[in-house]
C-alpha positions in Angstrom: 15.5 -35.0 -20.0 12.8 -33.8 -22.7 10.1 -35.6 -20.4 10.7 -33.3 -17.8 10.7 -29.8 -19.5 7.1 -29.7 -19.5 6.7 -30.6 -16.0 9.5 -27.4 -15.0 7.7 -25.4 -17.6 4.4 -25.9 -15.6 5.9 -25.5 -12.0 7.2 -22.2 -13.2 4.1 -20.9 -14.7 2.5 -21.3 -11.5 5.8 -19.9 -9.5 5.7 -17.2 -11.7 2.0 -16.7 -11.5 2.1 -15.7 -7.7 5.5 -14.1 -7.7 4.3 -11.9 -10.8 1.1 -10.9 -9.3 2.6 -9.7 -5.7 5.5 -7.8 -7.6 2.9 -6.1 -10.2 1.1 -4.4 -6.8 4.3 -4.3 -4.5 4.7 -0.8 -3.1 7.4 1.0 -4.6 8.0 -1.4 -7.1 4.8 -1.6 -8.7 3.9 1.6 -9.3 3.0 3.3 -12.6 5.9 5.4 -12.9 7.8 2.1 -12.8 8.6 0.5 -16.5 6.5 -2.1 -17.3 9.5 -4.0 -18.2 11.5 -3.3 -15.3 8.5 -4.8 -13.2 8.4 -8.0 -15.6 12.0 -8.4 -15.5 11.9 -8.3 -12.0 9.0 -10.8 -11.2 10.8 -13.4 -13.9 14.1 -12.9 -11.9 12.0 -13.2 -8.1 10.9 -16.4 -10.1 14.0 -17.8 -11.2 15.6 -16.9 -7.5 12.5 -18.7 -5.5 11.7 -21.4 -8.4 14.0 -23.9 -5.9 12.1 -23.3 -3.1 8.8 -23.5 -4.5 9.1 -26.7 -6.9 8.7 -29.0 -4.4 5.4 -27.9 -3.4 3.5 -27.3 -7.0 2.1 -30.1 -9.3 4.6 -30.4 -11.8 1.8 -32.8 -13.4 -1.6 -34.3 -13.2 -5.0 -33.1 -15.5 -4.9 -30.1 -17.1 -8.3 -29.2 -14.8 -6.3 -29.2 -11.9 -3.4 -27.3 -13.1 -5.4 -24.4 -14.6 -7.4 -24.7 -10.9 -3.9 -24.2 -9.0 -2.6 -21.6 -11.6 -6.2 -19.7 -11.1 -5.1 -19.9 -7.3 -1.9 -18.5 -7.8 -2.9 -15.3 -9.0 -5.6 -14.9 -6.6 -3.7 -15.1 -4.0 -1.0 -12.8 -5.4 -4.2 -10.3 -6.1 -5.1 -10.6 -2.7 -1.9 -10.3 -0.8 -0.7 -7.4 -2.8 -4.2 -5.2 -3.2 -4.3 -6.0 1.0 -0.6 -4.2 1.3 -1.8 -1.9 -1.1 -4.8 -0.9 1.0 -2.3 -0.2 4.0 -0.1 1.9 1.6 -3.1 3.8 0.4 -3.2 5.2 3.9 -1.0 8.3 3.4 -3.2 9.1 0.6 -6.3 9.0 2.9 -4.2 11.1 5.5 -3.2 13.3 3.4 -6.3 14.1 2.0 -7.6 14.9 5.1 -4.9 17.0 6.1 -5.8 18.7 2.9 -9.2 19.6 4.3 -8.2 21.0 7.7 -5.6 23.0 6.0 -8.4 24.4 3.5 -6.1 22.7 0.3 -8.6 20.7 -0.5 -8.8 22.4 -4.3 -5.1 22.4 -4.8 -4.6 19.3 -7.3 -1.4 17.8 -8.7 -1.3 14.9 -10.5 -0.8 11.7 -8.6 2.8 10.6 -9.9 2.6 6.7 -8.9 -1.2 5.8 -9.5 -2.2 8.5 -12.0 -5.4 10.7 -11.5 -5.4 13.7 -9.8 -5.1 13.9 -6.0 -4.7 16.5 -3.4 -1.1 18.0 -3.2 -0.8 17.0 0.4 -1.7 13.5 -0.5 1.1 13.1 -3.4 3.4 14.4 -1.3 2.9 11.7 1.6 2.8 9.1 -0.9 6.2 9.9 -2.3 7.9 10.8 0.7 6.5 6.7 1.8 7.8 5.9 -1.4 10.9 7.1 -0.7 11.3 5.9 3.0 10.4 2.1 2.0 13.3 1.7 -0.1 15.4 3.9 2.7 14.1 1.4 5.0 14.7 -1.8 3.2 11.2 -2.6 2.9 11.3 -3.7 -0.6 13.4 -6.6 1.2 10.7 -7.7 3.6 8.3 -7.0 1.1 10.3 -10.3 -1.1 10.7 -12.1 2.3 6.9 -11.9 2.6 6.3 -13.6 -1.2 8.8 -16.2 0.0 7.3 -17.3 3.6 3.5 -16.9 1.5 4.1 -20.5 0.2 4.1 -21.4 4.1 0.9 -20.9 5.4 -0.8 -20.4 1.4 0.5 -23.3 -0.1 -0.3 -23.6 -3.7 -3.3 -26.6 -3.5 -6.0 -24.8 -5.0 -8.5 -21.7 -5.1 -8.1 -20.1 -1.7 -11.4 -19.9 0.7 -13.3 -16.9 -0.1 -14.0 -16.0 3.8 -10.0 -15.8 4.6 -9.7 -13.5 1.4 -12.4 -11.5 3.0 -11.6 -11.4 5.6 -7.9 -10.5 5.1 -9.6 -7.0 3.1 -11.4 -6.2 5.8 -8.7 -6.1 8.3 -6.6 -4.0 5.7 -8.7 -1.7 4.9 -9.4 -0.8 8.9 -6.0 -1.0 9.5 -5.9 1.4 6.5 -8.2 3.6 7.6 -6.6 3.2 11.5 -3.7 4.0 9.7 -5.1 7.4 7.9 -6.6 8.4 10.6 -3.9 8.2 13.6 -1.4 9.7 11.1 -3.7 13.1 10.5 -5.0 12.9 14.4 -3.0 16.2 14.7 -4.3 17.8 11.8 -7.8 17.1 12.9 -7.4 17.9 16.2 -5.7 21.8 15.2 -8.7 22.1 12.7 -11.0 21.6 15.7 -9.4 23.8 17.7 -8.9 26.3 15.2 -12.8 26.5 13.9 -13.5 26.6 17.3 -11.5 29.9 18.4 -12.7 31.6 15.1 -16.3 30.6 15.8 -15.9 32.2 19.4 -13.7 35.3 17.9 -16.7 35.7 15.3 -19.2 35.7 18.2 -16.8 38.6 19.8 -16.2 40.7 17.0 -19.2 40.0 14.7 -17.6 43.0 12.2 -14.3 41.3 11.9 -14.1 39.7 8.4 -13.2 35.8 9.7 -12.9 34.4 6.7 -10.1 36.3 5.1 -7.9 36.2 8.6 -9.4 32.4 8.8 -7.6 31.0 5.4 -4.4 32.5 5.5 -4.1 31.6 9.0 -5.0 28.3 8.9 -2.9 27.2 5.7 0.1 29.6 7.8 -0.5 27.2 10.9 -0.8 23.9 9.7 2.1 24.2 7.4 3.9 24.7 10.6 2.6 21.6 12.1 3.0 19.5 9.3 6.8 20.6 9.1 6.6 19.6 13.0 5.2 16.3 12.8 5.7 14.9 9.1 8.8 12.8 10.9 7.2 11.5 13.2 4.3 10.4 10.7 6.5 8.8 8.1 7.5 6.6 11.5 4.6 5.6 12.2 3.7 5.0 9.1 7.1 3.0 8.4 6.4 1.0 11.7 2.8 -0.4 10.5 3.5 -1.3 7.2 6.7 -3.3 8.3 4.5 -4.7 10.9 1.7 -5.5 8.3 4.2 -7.0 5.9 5.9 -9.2 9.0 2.2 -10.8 9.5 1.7 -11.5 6.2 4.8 -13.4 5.9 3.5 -15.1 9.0 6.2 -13.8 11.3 
C-alpha cells in the first residue's frame, strides 16, 4: 500500500493542476471578490470529485522529466481554457463600455467589483448583472461539465500544440468582440441616429445651444433604451456563453 501513495500523490497533482487552474479563472467563481480560500477549497474538492475519472488517463509513474512535462501541460491547458471563457465573459465589459460612450458616461467611474481597477459604471453594472444570471442559469454547472469532458478531446499526454492554443484565443476573442458588439448594436445605432438629428437641428438653428439640450437628452434617452433592451441583452449574452462553454466541453 505504501508503494502506491506516491503514484496517487502524483496523479492528483496533475488532476489538481488542471482542475485548479480552470476553477482559479471560472466566471463567477473565480473572481476577486471570491475568497481565495473558498476558490482553493473548491478546486481541491472538483479534484477529489473527478480524481476517479481522471486517474486512469495520467502517469501515475515514469521519469521525473516526463511528469513535470505533463504537470507543465496541465496548467497550460487550464490557463488556456479558462482565460478563452474569460475572454467571452469580458464581453459585457467591452459592451458596456461602449454603451458608456454613446450615452456620453464615458467619465463616470466605479470601481470594478470582480477584477479590480476602475471601469465605466455601465460596464460594472453588465458584469454583475452576468454575474448574477450565470449562477441563475446554472452555468457554474456546465462550466464543471466543461473541466470534466476537457480530459476527452485534451488528454493529459504532454505540452499542448501552440497553434490549437492560438488559435483557440483568436476565436474567443472575436467571438468576444462579436459578442460586445451585437450586445451594444442598439446603443450604437441610437448614438448614430441621435448625432445625426442634432447635427441637422444644429445646421437649422445655428443659435440653439446643442450641446446643453444634447447631453441631458442623450443620457435621458439611452437610459430608456437600456431599461428596454438590458433583458434581452443578458439573453443573448446567457445564450453564447452557454454555447461557448458547450464547445469547449466538446458537445
Amino acid at each position: 500500500m505504501t508503494l502506491l501513495i506516491p503514484e496517487l500523490a502524483t496523479a492528483f497533482m496533475l488532476t489538481f493542476a488542471r482542475v485548479g487552474t480552470l476553477v482559479m479563472l471560472m466566471p463567477g467563481i473565480g473572481e476577486q471578490l471570491i475568497s481565495p480560500r473558498a476558490r482553493l477549497g473548491l478546486a481541491i474538492l472538483l479534484a477529489l470529485v473527478l480524481f476517479p475519472l481522471t486517474r486512469t488517463l495520467l502517469p501515475s509513474g515514469g521519469p521525473p522529466a516526463s511528469v513535470i512535462a505533463v504537470l507543465i501541460g496541465e496548467v497550460a491547458v487550464g490557463l488556456v481554457l479558462g482565460l478563452a471563457t474569460r475572454m467571452v465573459v469580458a464581453a459585457l465589459q467591452t459592451a458596456g463600455n461602449i454603451v458608456a460612450q454613446q450615452l456620453g458616461l464615458a467619465f463616470a467611474m466605479t470601481v470594478d467589483p470582480a477584477m479590480g481597477g476602475q471601469q465605466a459604471a455601465v460596464g460594472n453594472f453588465l458584469s454583475l448583472l452576468g454575474l448574477t444570471l450565470i449562477f441563475a442559469f446554472d452555468l457554474h454547472h456546465l462550466a464543471i461539465a466543461a473541466i470534466r469532458d476537457s480530459y476527452a478531446f485534451l488528454p493529459p499526454t504532454g505540452i499542448p500544440g501552440t497553434g490549437d492554443a492560438a488559435a483557440l484565443a483568436i476565436k474567443a476573442v472575436g467571438r468576444g468582440f462579436a459578442l460586445a458588439v451585437q450586445l451594444a448594436a442598439p446603443f450604437i445605432a441610437f448614438g448614430i441616429l441621435f448625432n445625426l438629428g442634432v447635427g441637422v437641428l444644429s445646421r437649422l438653428m445655428p443659435q440653439l445651444q446643442v450641446f446643453f439640450l444634447a447631453m441631458p437628452a442623450t443620457i435621458l434617452i439611452g437610459m430608456a433604451v437600456l431599461l428596454a433592451v438590458v433583458g434581452t441583452m443578458m439573453g443573448v449574452f446567457v445564450s453564447a456563453l452557454g454555447d461557448f462553454m458547450r464547445e469547449l466541453g466538446g458537445r
